[in-house]
Kinemage of the C-alpha trace (Angstrom):
@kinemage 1
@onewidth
@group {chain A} dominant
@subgroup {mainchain}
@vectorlist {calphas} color= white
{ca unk a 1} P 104.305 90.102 116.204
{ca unk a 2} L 101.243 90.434 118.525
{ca unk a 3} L 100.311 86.882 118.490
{ca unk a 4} L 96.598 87.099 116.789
{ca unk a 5} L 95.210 86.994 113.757
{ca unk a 6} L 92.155 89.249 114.637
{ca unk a 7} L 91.809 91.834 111.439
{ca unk a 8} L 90.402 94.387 114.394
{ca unk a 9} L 92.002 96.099 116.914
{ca unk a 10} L 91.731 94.326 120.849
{ca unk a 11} L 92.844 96.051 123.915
{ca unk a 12} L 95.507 94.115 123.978
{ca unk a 13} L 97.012 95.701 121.227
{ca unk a 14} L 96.331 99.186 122.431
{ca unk a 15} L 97.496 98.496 125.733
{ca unk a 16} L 100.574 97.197 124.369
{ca unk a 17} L 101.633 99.645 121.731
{ca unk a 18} L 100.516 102.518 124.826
{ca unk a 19} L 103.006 100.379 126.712
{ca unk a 20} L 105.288 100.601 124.401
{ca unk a 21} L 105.194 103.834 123.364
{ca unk a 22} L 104.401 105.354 127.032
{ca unk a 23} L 101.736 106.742 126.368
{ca unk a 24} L 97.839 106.567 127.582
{ca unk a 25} L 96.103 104.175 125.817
{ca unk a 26} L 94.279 106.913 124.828
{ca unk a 27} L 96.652 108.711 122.657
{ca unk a 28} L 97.340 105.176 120.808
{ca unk a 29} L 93.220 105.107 120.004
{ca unk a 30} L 93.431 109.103 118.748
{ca unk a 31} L 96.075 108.497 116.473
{ca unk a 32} L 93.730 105.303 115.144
{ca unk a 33} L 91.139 107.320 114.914
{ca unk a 34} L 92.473 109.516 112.809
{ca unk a 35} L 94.948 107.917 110.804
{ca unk a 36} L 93.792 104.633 110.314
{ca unk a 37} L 90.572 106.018 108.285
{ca unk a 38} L 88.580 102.692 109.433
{ca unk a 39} L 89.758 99.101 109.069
{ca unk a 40} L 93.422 98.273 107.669
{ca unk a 41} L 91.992 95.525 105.674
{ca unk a 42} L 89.990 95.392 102.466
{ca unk a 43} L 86.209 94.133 102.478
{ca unk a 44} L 87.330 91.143 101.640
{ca unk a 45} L 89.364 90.761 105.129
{ca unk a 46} L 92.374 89.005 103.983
{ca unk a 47} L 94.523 91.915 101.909
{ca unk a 48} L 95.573 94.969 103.659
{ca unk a 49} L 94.358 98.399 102.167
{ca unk a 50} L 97.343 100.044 100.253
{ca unk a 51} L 98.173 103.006 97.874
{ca unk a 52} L 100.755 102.599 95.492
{ca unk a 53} L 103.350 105.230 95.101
{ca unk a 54} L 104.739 105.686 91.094
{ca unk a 55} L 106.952 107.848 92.017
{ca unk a 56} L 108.542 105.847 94.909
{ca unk a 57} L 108.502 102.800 92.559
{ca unk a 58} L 110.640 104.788 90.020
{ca unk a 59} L 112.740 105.636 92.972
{ca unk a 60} L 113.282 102.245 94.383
{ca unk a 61} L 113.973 100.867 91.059
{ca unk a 62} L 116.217 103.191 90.374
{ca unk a 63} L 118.103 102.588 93.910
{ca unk a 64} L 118.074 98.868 92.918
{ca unk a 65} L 119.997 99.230 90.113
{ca unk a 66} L 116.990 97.764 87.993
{ca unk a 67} L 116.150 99.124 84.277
{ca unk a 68} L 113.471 101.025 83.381
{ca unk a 69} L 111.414 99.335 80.505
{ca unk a 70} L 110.638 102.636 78.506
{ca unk a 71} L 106.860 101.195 77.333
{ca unk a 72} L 106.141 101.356 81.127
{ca unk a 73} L 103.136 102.763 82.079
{ca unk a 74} L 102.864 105.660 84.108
{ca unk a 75} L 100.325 104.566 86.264
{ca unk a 76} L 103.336 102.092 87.715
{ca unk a 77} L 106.435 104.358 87.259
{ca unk a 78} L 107.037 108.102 86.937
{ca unk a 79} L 108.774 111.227 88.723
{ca unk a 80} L 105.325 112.654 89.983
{ca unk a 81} L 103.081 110.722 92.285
{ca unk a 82} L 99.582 109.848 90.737
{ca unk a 83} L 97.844 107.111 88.987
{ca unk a 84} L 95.404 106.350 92.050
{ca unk a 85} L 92.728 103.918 92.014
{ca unk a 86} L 91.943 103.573 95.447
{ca unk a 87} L 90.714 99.718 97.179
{ca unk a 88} L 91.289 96.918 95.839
{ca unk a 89} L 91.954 98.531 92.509
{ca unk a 90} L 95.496 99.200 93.930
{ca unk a 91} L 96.407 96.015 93.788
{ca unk a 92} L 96.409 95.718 90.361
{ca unk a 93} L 99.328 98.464 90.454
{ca unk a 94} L 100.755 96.602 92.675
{ca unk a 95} L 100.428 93.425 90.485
{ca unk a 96} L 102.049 95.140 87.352
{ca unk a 97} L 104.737 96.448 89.588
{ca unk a 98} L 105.769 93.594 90.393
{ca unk a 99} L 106.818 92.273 87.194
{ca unk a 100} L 109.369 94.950 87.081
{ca unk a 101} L 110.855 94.375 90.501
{ca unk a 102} L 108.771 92.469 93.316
{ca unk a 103} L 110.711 93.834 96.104
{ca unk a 104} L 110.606 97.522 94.769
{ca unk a 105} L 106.947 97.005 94.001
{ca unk a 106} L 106.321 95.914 97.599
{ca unk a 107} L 108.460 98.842 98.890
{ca unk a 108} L 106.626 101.280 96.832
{ca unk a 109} L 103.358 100.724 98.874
{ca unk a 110} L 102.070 102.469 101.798
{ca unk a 111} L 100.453 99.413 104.125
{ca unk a 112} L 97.498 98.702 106.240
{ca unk a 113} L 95.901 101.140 108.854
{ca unk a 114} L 98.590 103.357 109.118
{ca unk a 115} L 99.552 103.864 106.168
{ca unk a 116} L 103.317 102.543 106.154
{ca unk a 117} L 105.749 102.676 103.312
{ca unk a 118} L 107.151 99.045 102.628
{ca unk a 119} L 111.088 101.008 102.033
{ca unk a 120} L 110.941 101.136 105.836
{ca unk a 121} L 111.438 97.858 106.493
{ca unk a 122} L 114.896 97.819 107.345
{ca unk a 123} L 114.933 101.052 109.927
{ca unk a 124} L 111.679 99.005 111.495
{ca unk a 125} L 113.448 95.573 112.437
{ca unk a 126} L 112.010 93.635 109.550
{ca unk a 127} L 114.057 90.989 108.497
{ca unk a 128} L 112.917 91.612 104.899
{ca unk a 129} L 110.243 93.535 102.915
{ca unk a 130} L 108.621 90.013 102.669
{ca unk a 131} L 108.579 89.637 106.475
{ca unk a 132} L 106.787 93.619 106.883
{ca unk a 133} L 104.418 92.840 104.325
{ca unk a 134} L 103.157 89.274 105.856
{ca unk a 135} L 103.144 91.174 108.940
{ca unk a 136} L 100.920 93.620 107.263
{ca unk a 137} L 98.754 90.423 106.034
{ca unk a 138} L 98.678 88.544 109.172
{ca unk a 139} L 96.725 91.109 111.829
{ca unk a 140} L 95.638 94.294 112.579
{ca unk a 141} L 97.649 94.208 115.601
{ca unk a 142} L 100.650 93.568 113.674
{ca unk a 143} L 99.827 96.817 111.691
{ca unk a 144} L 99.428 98.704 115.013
{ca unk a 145} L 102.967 97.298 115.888
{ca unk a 146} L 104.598 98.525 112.561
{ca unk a 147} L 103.066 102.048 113.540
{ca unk a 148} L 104.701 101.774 117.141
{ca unk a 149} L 108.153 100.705 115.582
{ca unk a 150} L 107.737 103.717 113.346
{ca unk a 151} L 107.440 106.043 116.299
{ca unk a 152} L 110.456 104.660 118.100
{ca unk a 153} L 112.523 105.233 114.937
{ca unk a 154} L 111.583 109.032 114.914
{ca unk a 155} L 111.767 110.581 118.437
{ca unk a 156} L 110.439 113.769 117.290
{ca unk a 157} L 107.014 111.890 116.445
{ca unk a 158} L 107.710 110.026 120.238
{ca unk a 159} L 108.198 112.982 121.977
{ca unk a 160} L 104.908 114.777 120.211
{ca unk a 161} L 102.581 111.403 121.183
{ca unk a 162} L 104.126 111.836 124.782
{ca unk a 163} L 103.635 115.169 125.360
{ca unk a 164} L 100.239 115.354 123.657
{ca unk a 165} L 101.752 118.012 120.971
{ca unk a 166} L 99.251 117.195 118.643
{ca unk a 167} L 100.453 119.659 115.795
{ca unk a 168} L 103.610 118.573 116.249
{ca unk a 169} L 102.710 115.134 115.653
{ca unk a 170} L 100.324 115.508 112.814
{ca unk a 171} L 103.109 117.572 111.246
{ca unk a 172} L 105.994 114.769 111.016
{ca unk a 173} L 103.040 112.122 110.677
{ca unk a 174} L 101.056 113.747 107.879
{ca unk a 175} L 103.662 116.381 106.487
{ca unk a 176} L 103.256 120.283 106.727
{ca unk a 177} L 99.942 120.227 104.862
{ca unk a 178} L 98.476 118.475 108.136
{ca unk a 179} L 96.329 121.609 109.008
{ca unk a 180} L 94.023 121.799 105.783
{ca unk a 181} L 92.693 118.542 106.985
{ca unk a 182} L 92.676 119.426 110.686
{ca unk a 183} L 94.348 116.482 112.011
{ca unk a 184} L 95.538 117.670 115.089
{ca unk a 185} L 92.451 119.209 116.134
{ca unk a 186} L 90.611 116.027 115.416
{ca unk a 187} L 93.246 113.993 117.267
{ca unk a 188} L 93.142 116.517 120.111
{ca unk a 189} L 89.053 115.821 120.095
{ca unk a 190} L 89.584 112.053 120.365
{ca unk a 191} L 92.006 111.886 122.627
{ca unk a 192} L 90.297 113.831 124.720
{ca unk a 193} L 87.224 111.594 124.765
{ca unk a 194} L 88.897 108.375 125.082
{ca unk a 195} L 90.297 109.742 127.869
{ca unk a 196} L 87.021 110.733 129.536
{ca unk a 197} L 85.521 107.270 128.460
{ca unk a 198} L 88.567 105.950 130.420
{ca unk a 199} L 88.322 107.656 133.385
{ca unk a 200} L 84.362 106.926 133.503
């Protein structure tokens, strides 16, 4: 936990997830760039932004040993992903999801800025998926933090963001479809001008 409750992203926080991570505080503010697609909060600056996953929800329930109503819609469970509203409209997924199974519901999510699925909590040091997603609530620097613990539990994706490999990163970040959307080259292009700003 970083300590604030700021829903934007201080230098603090970027100097200590660079610390962390050891890494310039430039790579941190590439990857943010690029992968947090703006603010990690809806316009409404209390809820994080989050997509829910149907097909991890049918997954999780399944892995929780919980029944499948079979009148469920497929908008909340089903073996292909799908369903998307987007915004806030996801939280009405979310909602209906939870009457099946909160905690599956809440692991089926991808949260905040970076885009973190809630069935990590565990491998990231959360005490609970209760704990990650209040973290997710409570700041955007506890959303950065979530991404740094992420990194540390893949060193593949830590040795990438320390060696600058951006296609190796955007590859076990974003998944071998990374280059249709040219995130490494756009991370490359950020990094490298946070780096000038920072050397200005």
């Amino acid at each position: 936990m970083t300590g604030s409750s700021s829903k934007t992203l201080t230098p603090d926080d970027f100097a200590n997830a660079a610390a962390a991570l050891n890494v310039p505080v430039a790579a941190i503010k590439a990857v943010t760039d690029v992968e947090s697609r703006g603010s990690g909060f809806l316009a409404d600056g209390v809820r994080p932004v989050i997509l829910f996953e149907r097909h991890i929800m049918r997954r999780q329930l399944i892995a929780h040993g919980i029944a499948i109503p079979a009148s469920v819609s497929l908008n909340i469970v089903d073996v292909t992903p799908g369903g998307y509203k987007g915004g806030a409209a996801e939280y009405d997924r979310l909602d209906a999801a939870v009457h099946l199974d909160r905690d599956s519901a809440l692991e089926s999510c991808s949260w905040g800025a970076f885009q973190i699925m809630g069935y990590y909590w565990k491998a990231l040091g959360y005490a609970s998926v209760q704990d990650f997603v209040n973290a997710m609530y409570r700041s955007a620097g506890d959303q950065l933090d979530a991404f740094v613990r992420f990194i540390k539990a893949n060193p593949n994706l830590a040795r990438a963001l320390r060696n600058k490999d951006w296609p190796g990163f955007a590859a076990g970040y974003n998944g071998p479809g990374y280059r249709a959307n040219h995130y490494d080259e756009k991370m490359a292009a950020a990094f490298a001008r946070h780096n000038q700003e920072a050397a200005a």
